[in-house]
C-alpha positions in Angstrom: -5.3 36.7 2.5 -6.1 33.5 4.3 -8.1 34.6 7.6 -7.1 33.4 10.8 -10.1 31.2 11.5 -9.1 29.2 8.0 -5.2 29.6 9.4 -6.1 27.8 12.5 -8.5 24.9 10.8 -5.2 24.2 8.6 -2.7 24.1 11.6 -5.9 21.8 13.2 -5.6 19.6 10.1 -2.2 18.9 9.8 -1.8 18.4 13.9 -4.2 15.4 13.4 -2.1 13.9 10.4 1.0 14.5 11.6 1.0 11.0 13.5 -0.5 8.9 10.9 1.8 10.9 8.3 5.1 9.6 10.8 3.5 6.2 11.2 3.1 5.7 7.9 6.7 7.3 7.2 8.6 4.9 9.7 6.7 1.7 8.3 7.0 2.1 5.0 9.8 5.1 3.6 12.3 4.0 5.7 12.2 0.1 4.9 11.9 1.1 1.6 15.2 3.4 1.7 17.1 0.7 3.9 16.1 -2.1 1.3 17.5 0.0 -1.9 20.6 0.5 0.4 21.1 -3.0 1.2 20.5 -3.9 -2.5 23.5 -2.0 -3.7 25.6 -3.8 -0.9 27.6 -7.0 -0.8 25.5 -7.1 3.6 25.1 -10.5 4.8 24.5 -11.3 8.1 27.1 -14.3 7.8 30.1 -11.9 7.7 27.7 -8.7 9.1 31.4 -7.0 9.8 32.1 -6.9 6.0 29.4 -4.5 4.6 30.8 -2.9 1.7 28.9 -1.1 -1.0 28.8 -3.1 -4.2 26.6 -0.9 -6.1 25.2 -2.7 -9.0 26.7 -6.2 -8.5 23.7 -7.9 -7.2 21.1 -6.5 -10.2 23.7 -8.2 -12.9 24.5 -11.2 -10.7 20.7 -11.8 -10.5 20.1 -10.9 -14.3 22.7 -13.2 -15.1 20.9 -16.2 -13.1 18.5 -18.7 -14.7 17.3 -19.4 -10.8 16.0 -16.0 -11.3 14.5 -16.1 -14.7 12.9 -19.4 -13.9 11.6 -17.8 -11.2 10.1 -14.8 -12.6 8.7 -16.9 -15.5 7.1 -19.5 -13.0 5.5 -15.3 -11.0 4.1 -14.5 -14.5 2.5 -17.9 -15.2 1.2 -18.1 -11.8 -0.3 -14.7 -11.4 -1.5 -14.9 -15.1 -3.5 -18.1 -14.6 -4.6 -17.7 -11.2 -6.4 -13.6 -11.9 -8.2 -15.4 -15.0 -9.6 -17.9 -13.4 -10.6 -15.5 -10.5 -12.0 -12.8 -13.0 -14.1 -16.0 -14.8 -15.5 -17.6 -11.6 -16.2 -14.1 -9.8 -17.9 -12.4 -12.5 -20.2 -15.5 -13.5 -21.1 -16.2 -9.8 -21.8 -12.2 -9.4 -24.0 -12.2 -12.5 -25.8 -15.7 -11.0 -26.4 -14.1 -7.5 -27.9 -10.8 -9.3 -31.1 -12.5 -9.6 -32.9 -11.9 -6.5 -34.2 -15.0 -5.0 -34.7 -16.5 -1.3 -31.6 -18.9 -1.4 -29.5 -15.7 -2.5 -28.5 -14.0 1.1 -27.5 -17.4 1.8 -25.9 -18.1 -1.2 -23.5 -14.8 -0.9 -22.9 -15.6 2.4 -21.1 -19.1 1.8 -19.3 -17.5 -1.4 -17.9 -14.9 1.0 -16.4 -17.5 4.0 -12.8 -18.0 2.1 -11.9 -14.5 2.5 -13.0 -14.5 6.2 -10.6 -17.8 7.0 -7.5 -17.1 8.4 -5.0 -17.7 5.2 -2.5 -20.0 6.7 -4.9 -22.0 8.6 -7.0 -22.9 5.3 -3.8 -23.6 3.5 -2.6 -26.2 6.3 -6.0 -27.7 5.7 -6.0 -27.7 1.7 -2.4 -29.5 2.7 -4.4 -32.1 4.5 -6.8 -32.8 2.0 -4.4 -32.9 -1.0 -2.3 -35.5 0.8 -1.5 -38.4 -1.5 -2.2 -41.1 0.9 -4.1 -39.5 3.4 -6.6 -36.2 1.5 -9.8 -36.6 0.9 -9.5 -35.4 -3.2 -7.7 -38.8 -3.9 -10.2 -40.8 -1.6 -12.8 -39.3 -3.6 -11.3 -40.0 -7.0 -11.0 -44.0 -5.8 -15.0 -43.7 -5.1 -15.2 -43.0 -8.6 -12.8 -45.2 -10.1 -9.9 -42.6 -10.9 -6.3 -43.3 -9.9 -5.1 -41.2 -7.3 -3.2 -37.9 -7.9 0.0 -36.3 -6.4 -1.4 -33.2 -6.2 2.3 -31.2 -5.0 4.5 -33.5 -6.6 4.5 -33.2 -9.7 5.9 -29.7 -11.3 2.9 -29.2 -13.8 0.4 -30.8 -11.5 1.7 -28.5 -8.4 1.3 -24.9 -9.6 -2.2 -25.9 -11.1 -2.8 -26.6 -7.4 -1.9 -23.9 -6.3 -3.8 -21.9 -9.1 -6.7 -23.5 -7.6 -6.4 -23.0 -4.2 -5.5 -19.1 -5.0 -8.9 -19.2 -6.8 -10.5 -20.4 -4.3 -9.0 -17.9 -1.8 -9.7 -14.4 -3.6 -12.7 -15.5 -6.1 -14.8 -14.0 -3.7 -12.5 -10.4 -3.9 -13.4 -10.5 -7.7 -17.0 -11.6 -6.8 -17.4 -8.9 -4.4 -16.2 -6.1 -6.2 -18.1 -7.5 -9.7 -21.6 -7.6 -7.4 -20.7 -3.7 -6.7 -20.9 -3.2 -9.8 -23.9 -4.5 -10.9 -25.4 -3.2 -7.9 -25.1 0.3 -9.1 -25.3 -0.3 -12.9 -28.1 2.1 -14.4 -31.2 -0.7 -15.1 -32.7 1.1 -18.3 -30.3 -0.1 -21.0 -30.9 -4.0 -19.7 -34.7 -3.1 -19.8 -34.5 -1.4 -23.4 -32.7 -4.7 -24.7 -34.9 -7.0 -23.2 -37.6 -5.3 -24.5 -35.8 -5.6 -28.1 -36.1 -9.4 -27.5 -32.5 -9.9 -26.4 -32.1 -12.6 -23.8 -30.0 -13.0 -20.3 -26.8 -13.9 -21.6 -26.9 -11.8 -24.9 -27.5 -8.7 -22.3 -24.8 -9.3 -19.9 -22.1 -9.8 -22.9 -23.4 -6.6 -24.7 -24.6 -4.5 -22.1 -23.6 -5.5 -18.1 -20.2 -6.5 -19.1 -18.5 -3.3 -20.6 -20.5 -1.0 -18.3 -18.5 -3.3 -15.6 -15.1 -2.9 -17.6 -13.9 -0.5 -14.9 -15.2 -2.2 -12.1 -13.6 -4.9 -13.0 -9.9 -3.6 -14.4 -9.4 -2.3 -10.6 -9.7 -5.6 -9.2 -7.2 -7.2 -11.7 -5.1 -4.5 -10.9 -5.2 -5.3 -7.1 -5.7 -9.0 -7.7 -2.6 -8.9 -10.5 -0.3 -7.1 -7.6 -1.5 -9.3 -4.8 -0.8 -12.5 -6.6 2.7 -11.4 -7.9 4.1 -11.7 -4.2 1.9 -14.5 -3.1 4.0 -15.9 -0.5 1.8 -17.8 1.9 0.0 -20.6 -0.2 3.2 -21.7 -1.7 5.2 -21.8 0.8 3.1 -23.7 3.2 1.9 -25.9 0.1 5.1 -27.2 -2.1 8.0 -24.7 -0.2 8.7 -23.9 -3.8 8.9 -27.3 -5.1 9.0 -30.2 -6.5 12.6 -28.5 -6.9 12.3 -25.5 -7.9 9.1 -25.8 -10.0 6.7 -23.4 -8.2 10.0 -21.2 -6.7 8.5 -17.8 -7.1 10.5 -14.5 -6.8 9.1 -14.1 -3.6 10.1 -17.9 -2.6 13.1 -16.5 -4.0 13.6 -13.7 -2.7 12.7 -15.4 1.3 15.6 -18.6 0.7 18.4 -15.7 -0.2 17.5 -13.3 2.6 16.4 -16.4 5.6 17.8 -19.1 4.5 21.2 -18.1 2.7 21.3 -15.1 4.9 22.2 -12.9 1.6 20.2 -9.5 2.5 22.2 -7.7 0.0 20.7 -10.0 -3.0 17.3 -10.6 -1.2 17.1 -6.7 -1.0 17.5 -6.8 -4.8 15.2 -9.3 -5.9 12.5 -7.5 -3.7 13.3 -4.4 -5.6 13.2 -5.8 -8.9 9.8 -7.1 -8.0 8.7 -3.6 -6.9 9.7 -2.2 -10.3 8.1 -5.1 -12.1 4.8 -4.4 -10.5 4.9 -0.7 -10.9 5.8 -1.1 -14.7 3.1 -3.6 -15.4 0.2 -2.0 -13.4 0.7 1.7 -15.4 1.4 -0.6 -18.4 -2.0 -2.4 -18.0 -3.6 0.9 -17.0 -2.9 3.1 -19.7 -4.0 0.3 -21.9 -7.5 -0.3 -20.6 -7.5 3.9 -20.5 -6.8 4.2 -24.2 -9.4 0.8 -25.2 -12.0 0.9 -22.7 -15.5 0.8 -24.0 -17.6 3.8 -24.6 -20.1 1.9 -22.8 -18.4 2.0 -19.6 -17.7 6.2 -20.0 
């Protein structure tokens, strides 16, 4: 028998979540719902007055596109290259600012000022800088002798751009979450193998690193997601070009729906996109489950 003291604590509990609960309901259940209902519709908001249900026609039109495959292909590269580069650079500056010194505060300080710029603003200023004619990167490869570079137009040379400017963005995410880590990593294995004669590097490969391995599989998780639907720092940088060379499936997905005015097909590429990213996170999850190191147990 639940008492009526325990009864009343309950009723207290769920009074307080109840608005959250509906918040949380009308902002993201009900999109969701309306979204998987426009996706199996022929709805644009040219001809509004002939909604019909189309069921599956806009999953095979899309399948049956090579906008979309380029597009999803040009997602995967992207988000591939760009968490990579992230993990790299965030774990090796973590490691480097584990040493306690006087320049570190400082140090981890300036390492942390991308994530605390407004996103668009530093993109319009990367825009500046890479300017052909105009940026400082191709001023300071004339100081040095080296012809200039168009950064964004050029399809290879764009979406390394933008790899690089996404790296520079969330590095500090990985950083961050890697320092964590290392913060609360048990001390007395590192001390047993320096005392065995191993040296920094050889102890951070053997011993920090797997005991980070699930440290650092929840920020590629979150990293992986995050860069799937990067919208911001390709649209403001190349708009999805040159031509349709850095179109992602979120650039994609943004021309049908606000440009075209195709919701219908928009809807569906968003949901495709959702089921992509659900697949490969429990994919990449049950992976690291069944091979991650006993170390890190």
């Amino acid at each position: 028998m639940i008492s009526p003291a325990a009864r009343d604590r309950r009723r207290f509990v769920l009074l307080m979540l109840a608005p959250a609960t509906v918040l949380l309901i009308g902002l993201t259940l009900v999109p969701f719902i309306v979204s998987v209902l426009f996706s199996l519709s022929n709805f644009s908001l040219i001809t509004p007055d002939d909604f019909a249900f189309s069921w599956f026609e806009n999953y095979g039109k899309m399948f049956d596109s090579p906008e979309f495959w380029n597009a999803l292909r040009i997602t995967v590269i992207f988000t591939i290259a760009a968490v990579a580069v992230e993990l790299v650079l965030g774990v090796g500056i973590a490691a480097l600012l584990h040493f306690e010194t006087r320049a570190v505060p400082f140090l981890r300080l300036v390492y942390l000022l991308p994530l605390a710029i407004t996103p668009v603003a530093a993109v319009f200023t990367f825009r500046i800088m890479l300017n052909p004619s105009l940026g400082i990167f191709n001023y300071m490869l004339k100081q040095v002798g080296l012809p200039p570079q168009d950064w964004l137009g050029t399809p290879g040379m764009a979406l390394a751009t933008l790899v690089v400017v996404d790296a520079w963005q969330w590095t500090p995410f990985i950083m961050l979450i890697a320092a964590g880590g290392l913060a609360a990593m048990d001390e007395e294995p590192l001390e047993a193998a320096q005392m065995d004669g191993a040296g920094p590097i050889t102890s951070f490969f053997h011993h920090s690193l797997p005991m980070l391995f699930p440290y650092l599989a929840v920020a590629v998780v979150f990293r992986s997601i995050d860069a799937f639907k990067t919208f911001d720092i390709i649209f403001v940088l190349t708009g999805g070009g040159p031509g349709i060379a850095t179109r992602t499936l979120n650039l994609l997905a943004y021309k049908q729906g606000i440009e075209f005015l195709s919701m219908g097909y928009a809807a569906a590429l968003a949901i495709v996109m959702l089921i992509i990213t659900i697949i490969a996170s429990q994919a990449f999850l049950r992976r690291i489950n069944l091979f991650r190191p006993k170390a890190a147990l």
